[in-house]
Backbone as JSON, one array per atom type, in Angstrom:
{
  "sequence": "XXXXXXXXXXXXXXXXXXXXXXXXXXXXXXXXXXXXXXXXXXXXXXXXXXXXXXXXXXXXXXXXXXXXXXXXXXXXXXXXXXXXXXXXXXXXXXXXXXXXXXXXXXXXXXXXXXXXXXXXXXXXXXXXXXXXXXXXXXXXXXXXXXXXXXXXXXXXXXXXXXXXXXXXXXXXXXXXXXXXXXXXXXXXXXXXXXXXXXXXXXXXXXXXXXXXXXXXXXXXXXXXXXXXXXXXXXXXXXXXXXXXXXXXXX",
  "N": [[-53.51, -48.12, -32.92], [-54.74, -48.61, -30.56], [-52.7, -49.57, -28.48], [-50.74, -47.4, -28.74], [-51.95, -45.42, -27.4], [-52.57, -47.1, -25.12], [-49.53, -47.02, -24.54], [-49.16, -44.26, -24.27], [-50.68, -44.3, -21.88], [-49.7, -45.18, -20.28], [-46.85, -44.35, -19.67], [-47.61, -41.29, -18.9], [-49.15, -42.46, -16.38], [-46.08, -43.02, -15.06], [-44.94, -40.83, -14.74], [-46.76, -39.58, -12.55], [-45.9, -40.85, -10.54], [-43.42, -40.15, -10.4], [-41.07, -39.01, -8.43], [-41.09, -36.07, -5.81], [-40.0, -33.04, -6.05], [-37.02, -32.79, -3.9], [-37.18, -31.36, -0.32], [-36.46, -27.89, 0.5], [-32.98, -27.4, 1.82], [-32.56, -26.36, 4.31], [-34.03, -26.03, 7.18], [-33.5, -24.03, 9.82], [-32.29, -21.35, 10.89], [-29.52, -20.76, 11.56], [-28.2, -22.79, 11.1], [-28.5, -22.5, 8.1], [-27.36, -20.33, 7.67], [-24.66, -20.67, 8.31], [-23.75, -22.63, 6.62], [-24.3, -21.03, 4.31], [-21.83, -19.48, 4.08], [-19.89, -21.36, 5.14], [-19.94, -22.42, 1.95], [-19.39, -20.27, 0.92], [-16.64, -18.86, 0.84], [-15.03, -21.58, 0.45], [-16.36, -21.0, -2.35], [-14.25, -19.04, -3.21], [-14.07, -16.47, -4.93], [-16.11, -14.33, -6.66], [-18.31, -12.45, -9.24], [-20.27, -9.39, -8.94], [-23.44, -7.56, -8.67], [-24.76, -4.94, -7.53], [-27.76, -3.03, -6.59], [-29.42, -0.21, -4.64], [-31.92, 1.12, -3.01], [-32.97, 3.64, -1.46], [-34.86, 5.74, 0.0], [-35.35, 8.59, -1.84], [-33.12, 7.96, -3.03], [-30.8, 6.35, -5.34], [-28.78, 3.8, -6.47], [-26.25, 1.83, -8.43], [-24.02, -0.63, -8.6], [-21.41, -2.17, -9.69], [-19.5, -5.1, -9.27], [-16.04, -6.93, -8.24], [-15.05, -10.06, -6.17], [-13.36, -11.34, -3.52], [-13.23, -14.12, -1.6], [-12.17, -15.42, 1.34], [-10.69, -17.61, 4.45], [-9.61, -15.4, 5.52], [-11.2, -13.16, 5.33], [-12.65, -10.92, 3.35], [-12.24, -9.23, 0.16], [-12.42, -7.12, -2.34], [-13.24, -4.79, -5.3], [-14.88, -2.48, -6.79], [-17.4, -0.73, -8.49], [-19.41, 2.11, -8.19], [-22.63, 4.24, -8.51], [-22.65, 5.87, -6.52], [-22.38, 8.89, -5.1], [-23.52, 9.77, -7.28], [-21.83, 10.13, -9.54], [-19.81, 7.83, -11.34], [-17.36, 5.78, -8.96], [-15.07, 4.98, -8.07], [-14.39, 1.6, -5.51], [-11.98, 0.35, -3.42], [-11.42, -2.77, -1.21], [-9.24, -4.07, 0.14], [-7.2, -5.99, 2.19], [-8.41, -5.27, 4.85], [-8.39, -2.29, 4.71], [-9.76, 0.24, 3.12], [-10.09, 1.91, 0.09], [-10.75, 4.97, -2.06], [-11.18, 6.07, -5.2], [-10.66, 9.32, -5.45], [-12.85, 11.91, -7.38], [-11.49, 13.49, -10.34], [-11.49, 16.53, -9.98], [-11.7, 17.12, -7.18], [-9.2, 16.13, -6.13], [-6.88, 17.97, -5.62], [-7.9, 18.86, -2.79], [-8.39, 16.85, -1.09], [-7.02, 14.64, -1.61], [-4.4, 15.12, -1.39], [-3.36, 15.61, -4.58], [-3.09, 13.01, -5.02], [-4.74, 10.12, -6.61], [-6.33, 8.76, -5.3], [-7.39, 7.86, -1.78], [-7.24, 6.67, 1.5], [-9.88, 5.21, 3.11], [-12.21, 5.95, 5.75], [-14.05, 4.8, 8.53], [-14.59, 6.09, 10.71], [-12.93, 8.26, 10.1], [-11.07, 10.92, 10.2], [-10.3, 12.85, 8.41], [-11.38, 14.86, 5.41], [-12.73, 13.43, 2.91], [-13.39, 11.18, 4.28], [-15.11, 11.77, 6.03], [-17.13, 12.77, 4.93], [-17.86, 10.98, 3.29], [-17.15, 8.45, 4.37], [-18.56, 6.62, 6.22], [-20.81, 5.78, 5.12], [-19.18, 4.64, 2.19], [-18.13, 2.6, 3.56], [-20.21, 0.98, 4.99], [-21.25, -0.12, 2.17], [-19.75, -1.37, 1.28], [-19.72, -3.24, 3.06], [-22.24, -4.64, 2.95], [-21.54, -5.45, 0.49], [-20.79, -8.02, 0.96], [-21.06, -11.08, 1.11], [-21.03, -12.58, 3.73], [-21.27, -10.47, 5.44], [-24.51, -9.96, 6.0], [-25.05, -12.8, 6.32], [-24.02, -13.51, 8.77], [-25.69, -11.65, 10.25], [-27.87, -13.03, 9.57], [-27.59, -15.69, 11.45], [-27.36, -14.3, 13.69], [-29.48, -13.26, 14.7], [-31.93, -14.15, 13.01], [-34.68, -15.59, 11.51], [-36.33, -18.37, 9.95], [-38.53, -17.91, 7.49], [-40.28, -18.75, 5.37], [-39.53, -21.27, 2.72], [-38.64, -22.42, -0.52], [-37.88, -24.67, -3.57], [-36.85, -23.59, -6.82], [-36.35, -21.1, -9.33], [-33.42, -18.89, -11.02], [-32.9, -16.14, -12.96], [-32.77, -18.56, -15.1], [-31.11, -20.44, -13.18], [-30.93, -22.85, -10.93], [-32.17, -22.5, -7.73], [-32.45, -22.45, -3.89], [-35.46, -20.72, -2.45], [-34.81, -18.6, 0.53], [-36.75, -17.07, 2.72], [-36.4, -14.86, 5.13], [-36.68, -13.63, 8.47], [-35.64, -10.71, 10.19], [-34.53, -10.06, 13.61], [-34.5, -6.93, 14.95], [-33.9, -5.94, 17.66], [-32.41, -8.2, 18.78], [-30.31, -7.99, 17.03], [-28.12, -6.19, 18.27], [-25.46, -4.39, 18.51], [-24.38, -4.64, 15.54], [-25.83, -3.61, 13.26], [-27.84, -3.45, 10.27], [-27.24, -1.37, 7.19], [-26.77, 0.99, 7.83], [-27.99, 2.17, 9.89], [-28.09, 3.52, 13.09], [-27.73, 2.75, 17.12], [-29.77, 3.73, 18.12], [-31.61, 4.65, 16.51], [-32.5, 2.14, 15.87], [-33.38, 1.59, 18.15], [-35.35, 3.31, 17.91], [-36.84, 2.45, 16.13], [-37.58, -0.14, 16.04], [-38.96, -3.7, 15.73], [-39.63, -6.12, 12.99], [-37.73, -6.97, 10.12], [-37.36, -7.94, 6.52], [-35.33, -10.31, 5.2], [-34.41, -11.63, 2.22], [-33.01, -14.81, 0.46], [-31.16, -15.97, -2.03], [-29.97, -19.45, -2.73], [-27.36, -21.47, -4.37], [-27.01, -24.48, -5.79], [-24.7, -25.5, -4.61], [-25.13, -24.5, -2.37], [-23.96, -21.37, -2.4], [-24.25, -18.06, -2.19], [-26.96, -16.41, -4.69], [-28.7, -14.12, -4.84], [-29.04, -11.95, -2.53], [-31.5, -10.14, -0.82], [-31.84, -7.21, 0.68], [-34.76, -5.7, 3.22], [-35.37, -3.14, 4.2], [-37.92, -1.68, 4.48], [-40.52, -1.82, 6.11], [-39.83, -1.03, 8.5], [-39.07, 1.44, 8.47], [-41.22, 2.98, 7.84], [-42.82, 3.76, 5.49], [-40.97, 4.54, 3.98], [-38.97, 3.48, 1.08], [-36.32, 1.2, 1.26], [-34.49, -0.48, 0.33], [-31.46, -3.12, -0.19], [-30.31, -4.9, -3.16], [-28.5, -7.16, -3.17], [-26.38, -9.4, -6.12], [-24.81, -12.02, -7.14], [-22.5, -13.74, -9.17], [-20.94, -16.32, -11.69], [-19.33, -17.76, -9.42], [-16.41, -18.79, -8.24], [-14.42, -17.84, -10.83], [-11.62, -16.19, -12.09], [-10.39, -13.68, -10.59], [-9.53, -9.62, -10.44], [-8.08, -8.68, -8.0], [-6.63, -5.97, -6.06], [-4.76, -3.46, -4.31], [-4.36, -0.31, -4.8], [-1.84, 1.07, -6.58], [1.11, 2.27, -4.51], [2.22, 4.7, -4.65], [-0.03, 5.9, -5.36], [-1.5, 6.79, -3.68], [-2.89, 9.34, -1.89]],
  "CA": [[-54.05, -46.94, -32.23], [-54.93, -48.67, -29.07], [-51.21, -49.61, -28.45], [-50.29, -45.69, -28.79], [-53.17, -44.54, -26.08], [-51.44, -47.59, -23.65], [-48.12, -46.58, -24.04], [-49.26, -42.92, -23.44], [-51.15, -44.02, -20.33], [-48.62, -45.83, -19.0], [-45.93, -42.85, -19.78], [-48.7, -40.17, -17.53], [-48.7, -42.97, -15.24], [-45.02, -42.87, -14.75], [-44.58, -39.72, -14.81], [-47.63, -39.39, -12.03], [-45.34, -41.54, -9.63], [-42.47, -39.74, -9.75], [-40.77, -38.67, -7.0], [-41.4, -34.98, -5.27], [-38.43, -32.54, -5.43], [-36.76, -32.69, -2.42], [-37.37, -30.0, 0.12], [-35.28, -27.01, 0.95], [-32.0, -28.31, 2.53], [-32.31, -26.26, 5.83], [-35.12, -25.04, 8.32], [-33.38, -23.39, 11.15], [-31.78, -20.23, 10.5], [-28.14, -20.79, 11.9], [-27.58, -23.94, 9.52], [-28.56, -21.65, 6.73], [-26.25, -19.41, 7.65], [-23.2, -21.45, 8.53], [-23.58, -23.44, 5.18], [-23.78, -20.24, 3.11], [-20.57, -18.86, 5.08], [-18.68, -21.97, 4.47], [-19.8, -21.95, 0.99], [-19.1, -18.36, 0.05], [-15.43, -19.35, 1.55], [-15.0, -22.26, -0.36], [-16.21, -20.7, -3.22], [-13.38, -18.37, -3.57], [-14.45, -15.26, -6.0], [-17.66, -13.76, -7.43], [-18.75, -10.83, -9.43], [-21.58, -8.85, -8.28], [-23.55, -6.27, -8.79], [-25.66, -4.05, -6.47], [-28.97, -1.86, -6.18], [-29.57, 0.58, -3.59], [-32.55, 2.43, -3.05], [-33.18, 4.27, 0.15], [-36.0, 6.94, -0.28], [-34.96, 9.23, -3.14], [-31.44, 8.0, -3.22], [-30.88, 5.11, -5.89], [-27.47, 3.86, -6.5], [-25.99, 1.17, -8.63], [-22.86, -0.95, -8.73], [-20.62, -3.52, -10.14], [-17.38, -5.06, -8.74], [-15.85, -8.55, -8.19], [-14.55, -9.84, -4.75], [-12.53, -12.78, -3.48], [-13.22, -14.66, -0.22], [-11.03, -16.67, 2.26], [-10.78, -17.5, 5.79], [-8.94, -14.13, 5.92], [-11.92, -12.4, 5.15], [-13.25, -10.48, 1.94], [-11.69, -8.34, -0.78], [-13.38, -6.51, -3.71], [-13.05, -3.97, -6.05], [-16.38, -2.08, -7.32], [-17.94, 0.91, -8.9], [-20.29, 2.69, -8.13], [-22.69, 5.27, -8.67], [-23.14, 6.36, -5.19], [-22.04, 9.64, -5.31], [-23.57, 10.63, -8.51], [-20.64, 9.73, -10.5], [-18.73, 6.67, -11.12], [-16.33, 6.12, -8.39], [-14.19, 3.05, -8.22], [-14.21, 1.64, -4.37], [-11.22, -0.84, -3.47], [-11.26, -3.37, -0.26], [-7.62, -5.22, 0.27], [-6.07, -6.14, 3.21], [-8.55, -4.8, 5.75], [-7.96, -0.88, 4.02], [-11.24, 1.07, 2.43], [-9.61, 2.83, -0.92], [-11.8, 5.33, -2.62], [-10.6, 6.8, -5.89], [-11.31, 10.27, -5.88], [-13.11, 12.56, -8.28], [-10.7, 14.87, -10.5], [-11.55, 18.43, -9.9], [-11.12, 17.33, -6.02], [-7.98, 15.54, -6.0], [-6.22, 18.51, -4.7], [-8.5, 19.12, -1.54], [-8.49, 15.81, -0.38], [-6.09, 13.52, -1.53], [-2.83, 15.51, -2.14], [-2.98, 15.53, -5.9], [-2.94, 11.7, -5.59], [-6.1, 9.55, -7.05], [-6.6, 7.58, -4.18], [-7.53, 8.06, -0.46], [-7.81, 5.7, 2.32], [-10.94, 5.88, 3.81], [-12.35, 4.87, 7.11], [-15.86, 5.44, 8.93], [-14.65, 7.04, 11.72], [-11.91, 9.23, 9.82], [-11.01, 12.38, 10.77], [-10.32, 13.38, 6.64], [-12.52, 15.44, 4.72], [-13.49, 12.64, 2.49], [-14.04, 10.02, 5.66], [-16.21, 12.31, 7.43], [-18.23, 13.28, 4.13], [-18.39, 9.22, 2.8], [-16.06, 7.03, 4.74], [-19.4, 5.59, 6.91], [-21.88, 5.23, 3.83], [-19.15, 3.82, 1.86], [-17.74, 1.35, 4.36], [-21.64, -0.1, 4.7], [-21.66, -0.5, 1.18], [-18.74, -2.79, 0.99], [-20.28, -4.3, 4.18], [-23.54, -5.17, 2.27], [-21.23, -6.45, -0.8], [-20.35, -9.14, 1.35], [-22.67, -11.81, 1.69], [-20.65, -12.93, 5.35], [-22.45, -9.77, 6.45], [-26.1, -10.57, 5.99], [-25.08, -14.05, 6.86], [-23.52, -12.93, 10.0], [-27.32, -11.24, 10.99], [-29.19, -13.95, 9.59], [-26.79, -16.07, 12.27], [-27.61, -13.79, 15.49], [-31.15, -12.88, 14.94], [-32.94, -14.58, 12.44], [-36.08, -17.2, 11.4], [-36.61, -18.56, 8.58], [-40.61, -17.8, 7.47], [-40.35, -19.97, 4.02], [-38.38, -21.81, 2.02], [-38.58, -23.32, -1.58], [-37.11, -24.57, -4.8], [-37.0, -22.12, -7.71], [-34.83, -20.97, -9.87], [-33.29, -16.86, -10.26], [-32.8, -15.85, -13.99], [-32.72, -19.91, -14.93], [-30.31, -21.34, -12.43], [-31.97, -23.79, -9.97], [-32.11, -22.11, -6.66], [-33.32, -22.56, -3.02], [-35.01, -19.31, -2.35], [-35.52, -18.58, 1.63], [-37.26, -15.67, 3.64], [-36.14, -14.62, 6.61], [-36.93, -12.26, 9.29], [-34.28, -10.56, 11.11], [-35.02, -9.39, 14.26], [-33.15, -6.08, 15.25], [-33.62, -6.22, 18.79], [-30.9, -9.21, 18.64], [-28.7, -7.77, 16.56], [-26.97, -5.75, 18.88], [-24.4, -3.2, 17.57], [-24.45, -5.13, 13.8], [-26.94, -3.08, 12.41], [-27.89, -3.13, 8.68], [-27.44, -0.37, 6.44], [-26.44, 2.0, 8.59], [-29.14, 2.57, 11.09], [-27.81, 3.36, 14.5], [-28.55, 1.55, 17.66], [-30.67, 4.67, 18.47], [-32.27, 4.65, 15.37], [-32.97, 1.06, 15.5], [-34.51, 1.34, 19.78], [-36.63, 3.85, 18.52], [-37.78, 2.1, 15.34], [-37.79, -1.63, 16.63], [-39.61, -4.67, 14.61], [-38.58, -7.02, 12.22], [-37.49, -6.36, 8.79], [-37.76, -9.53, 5.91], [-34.3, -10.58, 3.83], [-34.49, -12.99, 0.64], [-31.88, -15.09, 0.39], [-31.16, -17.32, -3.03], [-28.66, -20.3, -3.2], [-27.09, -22.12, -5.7], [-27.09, -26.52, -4.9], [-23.66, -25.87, -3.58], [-25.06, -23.5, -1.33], [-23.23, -20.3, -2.42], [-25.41, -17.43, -2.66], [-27.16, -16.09, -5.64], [-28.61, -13.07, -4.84], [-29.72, -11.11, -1.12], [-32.24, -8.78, -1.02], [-31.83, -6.64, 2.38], [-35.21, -4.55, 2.89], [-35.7, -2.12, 5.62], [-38.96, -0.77, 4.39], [-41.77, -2.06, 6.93], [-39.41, -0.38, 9.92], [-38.65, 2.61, 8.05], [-42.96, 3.61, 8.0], [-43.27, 4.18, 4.3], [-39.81, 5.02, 3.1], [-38.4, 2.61, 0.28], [-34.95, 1.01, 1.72], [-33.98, -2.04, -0.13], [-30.54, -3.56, -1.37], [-30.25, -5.8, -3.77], [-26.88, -7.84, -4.29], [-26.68, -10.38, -7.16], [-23.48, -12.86, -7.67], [-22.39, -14.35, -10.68], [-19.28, -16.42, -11.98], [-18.54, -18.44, -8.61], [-14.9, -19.31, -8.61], [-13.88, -17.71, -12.03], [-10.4, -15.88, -11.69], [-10.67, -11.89, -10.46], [-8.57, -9.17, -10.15], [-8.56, -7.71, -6.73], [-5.2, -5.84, -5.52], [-4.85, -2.19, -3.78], [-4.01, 0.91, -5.27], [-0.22, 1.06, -6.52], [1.01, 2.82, -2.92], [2.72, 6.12, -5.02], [-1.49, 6.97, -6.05], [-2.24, 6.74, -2.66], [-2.88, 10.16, -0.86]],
  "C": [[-54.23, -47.24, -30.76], [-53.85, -49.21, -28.45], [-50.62, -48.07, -27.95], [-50.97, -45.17, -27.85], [-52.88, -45.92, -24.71], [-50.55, -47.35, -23.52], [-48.12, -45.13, -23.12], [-49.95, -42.85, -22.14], [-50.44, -44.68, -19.42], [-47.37, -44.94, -18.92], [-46.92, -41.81, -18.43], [-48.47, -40.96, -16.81], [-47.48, -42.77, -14.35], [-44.21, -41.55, -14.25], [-45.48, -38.87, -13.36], [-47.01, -39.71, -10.49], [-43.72, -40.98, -9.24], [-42.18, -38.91, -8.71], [-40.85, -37.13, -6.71], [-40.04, -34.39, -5.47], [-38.18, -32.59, -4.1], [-37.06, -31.15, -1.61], [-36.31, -29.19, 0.7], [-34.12, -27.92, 2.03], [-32.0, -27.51, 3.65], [-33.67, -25.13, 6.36], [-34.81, -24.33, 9.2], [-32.52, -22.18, 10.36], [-30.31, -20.37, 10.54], [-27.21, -21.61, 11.21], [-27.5, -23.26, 8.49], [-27.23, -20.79, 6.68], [-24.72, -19.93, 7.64], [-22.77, -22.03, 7.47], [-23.09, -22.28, 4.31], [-22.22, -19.87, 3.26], [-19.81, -19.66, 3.94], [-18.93, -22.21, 3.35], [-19.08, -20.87, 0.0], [-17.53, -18.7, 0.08], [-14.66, -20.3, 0.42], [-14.98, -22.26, -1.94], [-15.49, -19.81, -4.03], [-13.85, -17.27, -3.97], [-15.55, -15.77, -6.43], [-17.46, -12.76, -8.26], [-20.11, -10.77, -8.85], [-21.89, -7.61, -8.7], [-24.8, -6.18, -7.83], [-26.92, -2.92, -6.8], [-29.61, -1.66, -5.15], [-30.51, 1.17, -3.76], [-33.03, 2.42, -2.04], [-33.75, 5.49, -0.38], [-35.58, 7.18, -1.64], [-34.07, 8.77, -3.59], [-31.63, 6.35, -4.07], [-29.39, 5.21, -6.59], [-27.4, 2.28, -7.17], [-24.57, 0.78, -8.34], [-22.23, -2.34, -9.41], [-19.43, -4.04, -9.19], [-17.22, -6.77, -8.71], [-15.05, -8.95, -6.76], [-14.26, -11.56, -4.69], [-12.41, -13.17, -2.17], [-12.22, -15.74, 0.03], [-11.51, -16.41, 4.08], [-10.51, -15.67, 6.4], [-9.88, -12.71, 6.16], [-12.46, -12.03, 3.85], [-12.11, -9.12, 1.14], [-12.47, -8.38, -1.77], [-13.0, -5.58, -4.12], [-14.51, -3.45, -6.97], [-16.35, -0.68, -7.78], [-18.94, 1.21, -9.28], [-21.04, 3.72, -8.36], [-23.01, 6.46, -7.54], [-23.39, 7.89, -4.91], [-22.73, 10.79, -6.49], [-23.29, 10.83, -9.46], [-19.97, 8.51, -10.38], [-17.82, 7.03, -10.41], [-15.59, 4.54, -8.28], [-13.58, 3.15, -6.42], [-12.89, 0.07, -4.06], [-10.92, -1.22, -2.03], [-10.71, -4.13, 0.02], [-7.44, -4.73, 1.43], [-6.73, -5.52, 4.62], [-8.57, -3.09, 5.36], [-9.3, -0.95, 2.87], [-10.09, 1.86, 1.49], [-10.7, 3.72, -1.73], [-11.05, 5.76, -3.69], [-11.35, 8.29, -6.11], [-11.6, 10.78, -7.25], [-11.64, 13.85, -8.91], [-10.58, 15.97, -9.66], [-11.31, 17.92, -8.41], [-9.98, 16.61, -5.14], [-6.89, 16.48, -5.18], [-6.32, 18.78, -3.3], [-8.34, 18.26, -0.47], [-7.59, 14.69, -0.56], [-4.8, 13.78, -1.87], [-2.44, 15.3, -3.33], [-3.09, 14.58, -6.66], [-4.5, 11.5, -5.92], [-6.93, 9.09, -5.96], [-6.78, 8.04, -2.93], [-7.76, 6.82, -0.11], [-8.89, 6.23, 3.07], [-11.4, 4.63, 5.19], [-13.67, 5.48, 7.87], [-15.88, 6.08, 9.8], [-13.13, 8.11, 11.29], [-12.12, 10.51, 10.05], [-10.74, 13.06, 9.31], [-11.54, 14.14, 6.15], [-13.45, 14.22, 4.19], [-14.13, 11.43, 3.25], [-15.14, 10.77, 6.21], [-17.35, 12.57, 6.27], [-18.69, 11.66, 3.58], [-17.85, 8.21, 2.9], [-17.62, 5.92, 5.49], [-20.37, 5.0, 6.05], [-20.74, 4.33, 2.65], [-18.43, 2.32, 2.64], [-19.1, 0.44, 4.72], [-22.0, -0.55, 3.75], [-20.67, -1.37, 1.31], [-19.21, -3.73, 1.89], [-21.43, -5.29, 3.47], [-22.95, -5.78, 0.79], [-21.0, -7.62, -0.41], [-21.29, -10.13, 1.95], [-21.61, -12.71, 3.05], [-21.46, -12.27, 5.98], [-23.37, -9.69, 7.11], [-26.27, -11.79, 6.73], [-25.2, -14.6, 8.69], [-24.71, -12.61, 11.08], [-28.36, -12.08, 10.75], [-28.88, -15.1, 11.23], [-27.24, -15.8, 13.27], [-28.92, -13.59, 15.17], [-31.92, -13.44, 13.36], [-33.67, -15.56, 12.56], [-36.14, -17.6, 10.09], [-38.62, -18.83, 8.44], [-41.02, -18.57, 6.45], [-39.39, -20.6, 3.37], [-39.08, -22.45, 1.01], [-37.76, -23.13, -2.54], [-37.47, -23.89, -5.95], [-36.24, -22.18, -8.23], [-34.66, -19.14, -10.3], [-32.55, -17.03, -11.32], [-32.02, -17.75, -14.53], [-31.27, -20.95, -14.71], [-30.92, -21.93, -11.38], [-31.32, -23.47, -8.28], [-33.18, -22.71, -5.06], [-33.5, -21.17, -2.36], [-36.01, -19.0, -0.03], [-35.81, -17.34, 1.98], [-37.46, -16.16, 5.26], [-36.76, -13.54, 7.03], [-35.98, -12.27, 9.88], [-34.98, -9.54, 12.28], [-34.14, -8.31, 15.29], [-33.4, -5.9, 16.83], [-32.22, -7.41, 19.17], [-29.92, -8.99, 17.92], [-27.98, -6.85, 17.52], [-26.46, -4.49, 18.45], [-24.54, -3.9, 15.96], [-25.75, -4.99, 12.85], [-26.97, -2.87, 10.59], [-28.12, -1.54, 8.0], [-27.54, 0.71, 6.83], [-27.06, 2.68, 9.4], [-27.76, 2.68, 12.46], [-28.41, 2.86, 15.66], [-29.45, 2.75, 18.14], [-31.83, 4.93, 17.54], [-33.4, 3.64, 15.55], [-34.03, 0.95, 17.82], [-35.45, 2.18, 19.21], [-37.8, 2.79, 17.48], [-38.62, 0.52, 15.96], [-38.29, -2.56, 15.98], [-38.6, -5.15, 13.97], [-38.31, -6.83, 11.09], [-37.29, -8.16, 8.0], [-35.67, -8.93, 4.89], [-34.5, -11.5, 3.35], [-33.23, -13.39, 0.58], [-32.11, -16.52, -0.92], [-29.95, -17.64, -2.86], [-28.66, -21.06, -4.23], [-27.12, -24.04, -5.25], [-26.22, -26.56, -4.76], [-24.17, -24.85, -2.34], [-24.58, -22.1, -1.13], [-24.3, -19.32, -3.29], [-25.35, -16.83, -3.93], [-27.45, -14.33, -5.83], [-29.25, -12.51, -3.18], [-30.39, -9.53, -1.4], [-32.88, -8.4, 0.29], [-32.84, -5.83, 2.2], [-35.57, -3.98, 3.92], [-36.95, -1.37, 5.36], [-40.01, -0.59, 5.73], [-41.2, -1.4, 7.79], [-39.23, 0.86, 9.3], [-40.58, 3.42, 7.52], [-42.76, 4.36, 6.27], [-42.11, 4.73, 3.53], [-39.37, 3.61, 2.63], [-36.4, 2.46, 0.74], [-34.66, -0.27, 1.33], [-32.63, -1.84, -0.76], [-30.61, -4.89, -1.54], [-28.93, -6.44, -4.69], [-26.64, -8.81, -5.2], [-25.1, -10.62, -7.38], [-23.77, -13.64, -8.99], [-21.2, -15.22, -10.62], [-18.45, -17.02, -10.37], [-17.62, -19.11, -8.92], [-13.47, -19.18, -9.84], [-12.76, -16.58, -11.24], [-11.07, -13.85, -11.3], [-9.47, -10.96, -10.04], [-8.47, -8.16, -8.82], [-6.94, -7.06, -6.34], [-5.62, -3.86, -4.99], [-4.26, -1.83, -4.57], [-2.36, 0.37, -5.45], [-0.05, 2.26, -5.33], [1.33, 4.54, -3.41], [1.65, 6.82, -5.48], [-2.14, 6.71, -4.9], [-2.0, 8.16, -1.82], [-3.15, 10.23, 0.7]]
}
């Protein structure tokens, strides 16, 4: 018996002496950012999915997307609209698939439109700029991009985000320094009158490739609910990203 109550106090002991987790791997904001970057990069393909809610307006999505130097590509669907719409981002080119019943109005019969934020099209001018910020905000370069020019980092620790072992940091971004690269579609008129700082969450994985970003514009927006929330999955597993066949393109 008194054998069994030294082993166990020399076990607690041991266990008393071990070593501290290490602490978050970066304090300055611009390291953070540069790491995730060349991470995300590195890590080729994700899936993801998305939640939007801006005042009344709440919007989900899915899709999967495939990084390179070249930039980003994805394929998603959303409920933005109201209805499932399937949004496709190859080659630099915004694809939307239109709704049936208005296939004739807007896309010559075909499924497909190209869309663009400053289009002169029916469907560009009615949801080429809301959905070209959503693909913006699927891309964790984006966020990265603004944590990059205007952010701080206000905490940092280890954690873990539905049990994968994460480092989860909070930032502030401060929109006076961003410039023209405004989040979530504020304008820079919007953003002189509102001004202040707004908080993003950022989880990584121990290669550094993010887990999930959670952009929230509430505190500047005086009592209106404006958060998205993007969540990756499946770093590096195969995906299918490709544009529209060109003959369902109106």
């Amino acid at each position: 018996m008194r054998k069994a109550a030294v082993v166990l106090l020399l076990a607690l002991l041991a266990g008393g002496c071990s070593d501290p987790p290490p602490p978050p791997a970066f304090g300055d904001a611009r390291a953070l950012a540069d790491a995730a970057t060349a991470a995300t990069t590195s890590g080729g393909s994700a899936k993801f999915g998305t939640d939007v809610a801006v005042g009344s307006v709440r919007s989900k999505g899915q899709g999967q997307a495939r990084f390179g130097a070249g930039g980003t590509a994805q394929v998603m669907t959303t409920d933005f609209i109201g209805e499932p719409m399937e949004v496709r981002l190859v080659g630099g080119k915004l694809y939307a698939k239109v709704p049936e019943g208005s296939r004739d109005e807007v896309g010559a019969g075909k499924p497909w439109v190209v869309v663009a934020a400053d289009g002169s099209d029916p469907f560009s001018q009615v949801l080429g700029g809301s959905l070209a910020q959503l693909t913006a905000q699927n891309d964790p370069a984006h966020t990265l991009g603004e944590i990059r020019t205007a952010g701080t980092i206000v905490s940092a620790e280890r954690t873990d985000l539905g049990g994968v072992a994460a480092e989860h940091y909070r930032v502030e971004l401060d929109l006076a320094r961003l410039g023209t690269d405004l989040p979530a579609g504020l304008s820079a008129d919007e953003a002189g009158r509102l001004g202040g700082k707004f908080p993003v969450q950022l989880w990584l994985d121990d290669a550094h490739r993010p887990l999930q970003i959670v952009l929230d514009l509430s505190p500047i927006l005086q009592g209106a609910e404006a958060r998205i929330t993007t969540h990756y999955t499946d770093w590096g597993a195969p995906v299918d990203v490709q544009p529209p066949p060109p003959g369902e393109v109106g």
